[in-house]
N, C-alpha and C positions, 0 to 999 in steps of 0.2 A: 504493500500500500504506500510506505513512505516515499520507496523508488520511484512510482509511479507517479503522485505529486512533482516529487523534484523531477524527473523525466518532462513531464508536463510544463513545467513553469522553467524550466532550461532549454526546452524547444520556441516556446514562444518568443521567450527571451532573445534567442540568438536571434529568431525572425522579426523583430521587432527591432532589435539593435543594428543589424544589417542595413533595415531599411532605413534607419538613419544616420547612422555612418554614410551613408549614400548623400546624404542630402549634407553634411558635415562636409564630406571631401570635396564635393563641388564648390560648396563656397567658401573652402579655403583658398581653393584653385581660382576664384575670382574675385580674389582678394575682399572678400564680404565677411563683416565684423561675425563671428559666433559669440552671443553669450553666455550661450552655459552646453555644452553636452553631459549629457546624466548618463549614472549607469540607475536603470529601473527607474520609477518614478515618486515624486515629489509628497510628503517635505522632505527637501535635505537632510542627511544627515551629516556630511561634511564636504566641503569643495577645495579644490587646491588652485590655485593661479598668481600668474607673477603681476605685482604690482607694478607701478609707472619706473621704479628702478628698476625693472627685469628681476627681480628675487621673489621665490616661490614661497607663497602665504597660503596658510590654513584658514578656512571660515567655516565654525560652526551653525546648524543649524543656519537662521536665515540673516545671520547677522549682516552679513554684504549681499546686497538684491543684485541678481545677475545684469543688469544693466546698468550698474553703476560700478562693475569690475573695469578696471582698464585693459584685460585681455580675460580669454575667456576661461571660463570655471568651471572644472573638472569636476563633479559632484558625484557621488554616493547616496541614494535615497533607498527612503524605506520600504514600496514596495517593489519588492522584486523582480517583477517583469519587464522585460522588453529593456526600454530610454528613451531620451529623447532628445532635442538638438532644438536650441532657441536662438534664432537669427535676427539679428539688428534689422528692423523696420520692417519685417516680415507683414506685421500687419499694419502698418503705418504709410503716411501718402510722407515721410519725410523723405521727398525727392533729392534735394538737395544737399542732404546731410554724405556726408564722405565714408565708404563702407557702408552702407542701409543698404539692403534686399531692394526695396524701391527705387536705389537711386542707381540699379544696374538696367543695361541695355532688358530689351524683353527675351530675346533667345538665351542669353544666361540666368535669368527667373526661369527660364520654362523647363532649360539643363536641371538647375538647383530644385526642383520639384518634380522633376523625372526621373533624377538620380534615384531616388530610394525602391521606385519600379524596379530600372533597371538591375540595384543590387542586389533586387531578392530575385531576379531572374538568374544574375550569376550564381547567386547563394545555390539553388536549384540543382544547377550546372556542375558546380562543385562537391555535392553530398550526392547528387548519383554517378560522378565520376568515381571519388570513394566507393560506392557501393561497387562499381560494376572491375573496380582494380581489386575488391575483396573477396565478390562472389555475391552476385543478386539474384531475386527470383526473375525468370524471364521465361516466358513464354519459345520454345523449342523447336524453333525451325530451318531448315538449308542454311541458311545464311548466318544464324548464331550458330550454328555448329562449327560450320567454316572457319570462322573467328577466333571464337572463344579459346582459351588457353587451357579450361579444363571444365567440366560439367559433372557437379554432381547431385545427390539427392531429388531424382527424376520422380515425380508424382505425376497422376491422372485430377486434376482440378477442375472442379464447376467454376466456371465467368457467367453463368446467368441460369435462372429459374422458371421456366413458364409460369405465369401463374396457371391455378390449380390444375396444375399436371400432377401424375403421379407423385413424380421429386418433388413438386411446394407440397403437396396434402401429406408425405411423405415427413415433411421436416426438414430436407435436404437444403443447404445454405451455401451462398456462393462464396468460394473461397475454403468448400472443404475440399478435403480427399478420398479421391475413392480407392481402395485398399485392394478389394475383393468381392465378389459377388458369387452367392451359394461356395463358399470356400475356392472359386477360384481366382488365380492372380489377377487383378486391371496393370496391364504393363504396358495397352493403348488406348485408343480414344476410337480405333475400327472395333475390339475384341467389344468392349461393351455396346456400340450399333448392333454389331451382329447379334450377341447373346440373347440382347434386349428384344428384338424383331421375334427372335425363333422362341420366341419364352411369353408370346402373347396371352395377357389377363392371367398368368402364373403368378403368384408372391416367390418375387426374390429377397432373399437376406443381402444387404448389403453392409459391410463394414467398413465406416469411415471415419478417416480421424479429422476433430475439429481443434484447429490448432494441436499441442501436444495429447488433449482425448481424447478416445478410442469409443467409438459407439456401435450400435449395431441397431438396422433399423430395416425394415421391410415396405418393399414398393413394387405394384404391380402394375407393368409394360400395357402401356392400350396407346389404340390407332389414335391420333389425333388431328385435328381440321388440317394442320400444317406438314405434317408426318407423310404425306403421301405414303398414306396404305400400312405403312410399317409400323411396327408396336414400338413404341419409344419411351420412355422415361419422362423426357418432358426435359433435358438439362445440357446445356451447353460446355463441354469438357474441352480443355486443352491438358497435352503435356508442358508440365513448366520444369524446373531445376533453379539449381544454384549455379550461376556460367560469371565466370571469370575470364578477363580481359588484362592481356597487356598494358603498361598505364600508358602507352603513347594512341592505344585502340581505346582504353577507357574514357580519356577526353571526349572522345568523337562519338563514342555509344551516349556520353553523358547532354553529350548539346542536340544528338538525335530524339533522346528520348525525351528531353524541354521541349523541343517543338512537336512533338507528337502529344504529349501533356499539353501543351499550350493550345493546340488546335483543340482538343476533347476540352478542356475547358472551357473555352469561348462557345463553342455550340452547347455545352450544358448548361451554361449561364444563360444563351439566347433562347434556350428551352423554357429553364426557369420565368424567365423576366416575360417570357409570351404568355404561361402558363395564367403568369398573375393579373398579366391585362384581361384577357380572356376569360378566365374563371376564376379570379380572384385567390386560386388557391394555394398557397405555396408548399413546393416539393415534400414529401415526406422525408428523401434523403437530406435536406439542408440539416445541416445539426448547427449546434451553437456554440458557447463557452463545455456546456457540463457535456454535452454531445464528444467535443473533443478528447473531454479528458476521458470519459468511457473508452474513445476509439485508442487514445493512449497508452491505454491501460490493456487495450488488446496488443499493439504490435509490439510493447515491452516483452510479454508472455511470449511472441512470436519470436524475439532476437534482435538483434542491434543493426541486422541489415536494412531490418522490414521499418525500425527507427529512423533508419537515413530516408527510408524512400517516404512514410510520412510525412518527416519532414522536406523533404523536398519539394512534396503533393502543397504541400500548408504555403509553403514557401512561396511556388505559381500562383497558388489562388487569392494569396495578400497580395501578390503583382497586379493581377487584374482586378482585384476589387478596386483598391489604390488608385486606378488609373481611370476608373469608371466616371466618368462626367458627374458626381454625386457632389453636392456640395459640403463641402467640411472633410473630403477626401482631393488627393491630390489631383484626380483628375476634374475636380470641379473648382479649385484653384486655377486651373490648365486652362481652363475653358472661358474663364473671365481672361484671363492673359489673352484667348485668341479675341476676345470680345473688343479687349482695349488696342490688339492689333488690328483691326476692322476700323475701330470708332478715330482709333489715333490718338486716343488720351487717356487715363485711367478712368477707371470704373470707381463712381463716389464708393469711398471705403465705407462709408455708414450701411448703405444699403447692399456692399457684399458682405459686411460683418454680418448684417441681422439675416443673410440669405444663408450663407455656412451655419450659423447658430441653430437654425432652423432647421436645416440640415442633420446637424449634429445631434438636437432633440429629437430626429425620428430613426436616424440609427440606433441610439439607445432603445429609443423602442421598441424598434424590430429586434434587437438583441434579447431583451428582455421578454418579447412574446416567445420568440426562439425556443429560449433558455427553461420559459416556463411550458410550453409542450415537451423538449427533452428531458423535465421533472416527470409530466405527465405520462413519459412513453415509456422511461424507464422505475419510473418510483423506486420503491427500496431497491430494485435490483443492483442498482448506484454503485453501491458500496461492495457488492459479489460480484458485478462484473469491475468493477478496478481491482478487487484484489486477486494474490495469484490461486 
C-alpha cells in the first residue's frame, strides 16, 4: 500500500515537474526573469537564491515573496506533487518592464508555453526508450522479431471483449492471459480459433492468469452476428512478450511508439469530446485522480516495466490535455497569443484573467465529478485493489 502511494505521487511528480522544467528552460533561454521554480507545491517550506551581491541566501517559509527576490528562488514546498515555475509578468500587461513574459516578442511566449507540451512528449520518449532497452510488453510480430535482441515470457492476451459474448458473460478481462483451455496449452492465437469453432455450445475450462492470479473459469463457444458461422469466444487475443532492443534501436522503437500513442490518443479524445456534445455523456473509461491511483496500484503489482509505460501513457495525455484550447490550460493561453497575433495588440488582461479563472473553476469540477463516480465505481474496493 505505502509503495503504491509513493509510486503514485513520484509519477505525477516527475510528470508535472517535466512539464515545467519545460516552461523554466525556455525562459531562461530568453532571457525572461523566473521567480520562483518549486519543487511540489506551495506554502514554502524553504527557498534558496542569490541576492543582489551574487551570494546564496536561505528564506524560510514566506518570509521573501518571490517577486521581490532579485534572482530567482529555488523553493521546497509542502505538498509533494508535481512544481511549479513563476514567470515575471506572466500575467501582467507590464510591456515595458525588462525581462517580463509580456515584454517578449509573441513566438517566444508561445515557445515559453509550449515548452512544457513539448517536454512531457520527450519525457514519453525517454521512459519507453528505457523500457524497450530493458525489455517491454509488445505485441509479437515479423518485424519485432526481426529486431528485437531477445524475446521472452510469450503469452496469449485478450486486447478486447465483445460485449456479452461468451468471454464478457464469462468474466474474461482484457489484458488477461490465457494459459490453457480443457488442460490444453494456448501457445497461439490460431490453436484457440480452431479449438473454439470445433467445440460449438461445449463448456470449456479455461485457465487464466490475471496479473500474477491464477483463475479458472468456464465459457461456452456460440456463432455470433460477427463470427461468420464459426463458434467463437467473443475475445480478441494477441501474442505479446517481453522484447528487448538494442539502445541505438530502443530510441527509435521509443519515438515510434509516441507517435502511435499520440495518434490513439487524439482520436480517443475526438471520440470523447463528440461523445459529450452528442449525448452528453462522458466515457466510462475516463478515470480521475482516485481512478489513477487504482490503475497504479495495478501496474506496480504488474512490474517496473509496465511502470515506465504508464507513465509514459500519463505523460502523452498531460501533452495533449495541456495543449487543448481550454482556458486556464496552456493551450488556451496559446490561443489568446494567436488572438493578439490577428488583432495586433494584446488581449485586455482583465477579461483573459476572468476567462482562465472560469476556466479553471470548471476543471475543478469536472475533476471533482470524475473523482466522485471513481468513489462510486469502485467504493470500498479502493483500498483491495491498491493493495498487493
Amino acid at each position: 500500500m505505502l509503495l503504491i502511494i509513493i509510486t503514485f505521487i513520484l509519477i505525477l511528480g516527475v510528470l508535472v515537474l517535466a512539464h515545467e522544467l519545460g516552461h523554466f528552460i525556455t525562459a531562461r533561454i530568453f532571457k525572461t526573469k523566473v521567480e520562483e521554480f518549486g519543487l511540489g507545491f506551495p506554502p514554502r517550506i524553504v527557498g534558496i537564491y542569490k541576492n543582489k551581491e551574487d551570494k546564496k541566501k536561505i528564506t524560510w517559509g514566506k518570509k521573501m515573496k518571490s517577486e521581490d527576490a532579485p534572482h530567482t528562488i529555488y523553493s521546497l514546498n509542502w505538498f509533494p506533487i508535481g512544481g511549479f515555475v513563476k514567470i515575471h509578468g506572466e500575467n501582467e500587461n507590464n510591456l515595458k518592464e525588462k525581462g517580463s513574459f509580456a515584454s517578449k516578442p509573441l513566438w517566444q511566449r508561445a515557445l515559453m508555453l509550449s515548452a512544457g507540451v513539448l517536454m512531457n512528449i520527450v519525457l514519453c520518449i525517454l521512459l519507453l526508450s528505457i523500457g524497450f532497452g530493458f525489455g517491454i510488453p509488445s505485441v509479437l510480430d515479423d518485424q519485432v522479431l526481426e529486431h528485437a535482441t531477445s524475446v521472452r515470457d510469450i503469452k496469449i492476451q485478450a486486447v478486447s471483449i465483445n460485449k456479452d459474448s461468451p468471454a464478457d458473460r464469462a468474466g474474461l478481462q482484457v489484458g488477461d492471459t490465457l494459459n490453457s483451455i480443457d488442460g490444453e496449452l494456448v501457445t497461439s492465437t490460431e490453436f484457440v480459433q480452431n479449438y473454439t469453432s470445433s467445440h460449438e455450445n461445449k463448456t470449456l475450462v479455461l485457465e487464466i492468469y490475471r496479473g500474477n492470479n491464477r483463475q479458472i473459469i468456464e465459457a461456452t463457444p456460440q456463432i455470433l452476428d460477427t463470427s461468420n458461422d464459426r463458434a467463437v469466444l467473443g475475445v480478441g487475443l494477441v501474442k505479446t512478450g517481453i522484447v528487448t532492443y538494442p539502445w541505438y534501436e530502443s530510441l527509435w522503437q521509443g519515438i515510434k511508439a509516441t507517435y502511435n500513442l499520440f495518434i490513439t490518443l487524439i482520436l480517443a479524445f475526438y471520440e470523447l469530446i463528440r461523445n459529450i456534445i452528442l449525448t452528453g455523456e462522458v466515457a466510462a473509461e475516463l478515470a480521475g485522480p482516485v481512478g489513477i491511483a487504482v490503475l497504479t496500484g495495478q501496474v506496480v503489482n504488474m512490474g517496473i516495466v509496465y511502470v515506465l509505460q504508464f507513465a509514459a501513457l500519463l505523460s502523452l495525455n498531460l501533452a495533449i490535455i495541456n495543449i487543448l484550447p481550454i482556458p486556464a490550460l496552456d493551450g488556451g493561453r496559446l490561443l489568446f497569443l494567436a488572438i493578439e497575433g490577428i488583432k495586433r495588440k494584446p488581449v485586455n488582461q482583465k477579461t483573459e484573467a476572468l476567462i482562465h479563472n472560469i476556466g479553471f473553476a470548471i476543471l475543478m469540477l469536472l475533476i471533482v465529478l470524475v473523482t466522485y463516480r471513481d468513489l462510486t465505481r469502485w467504493g470500498g474496493k479502493i483500498i483491495s485493489r491498491l493493495s498487493f
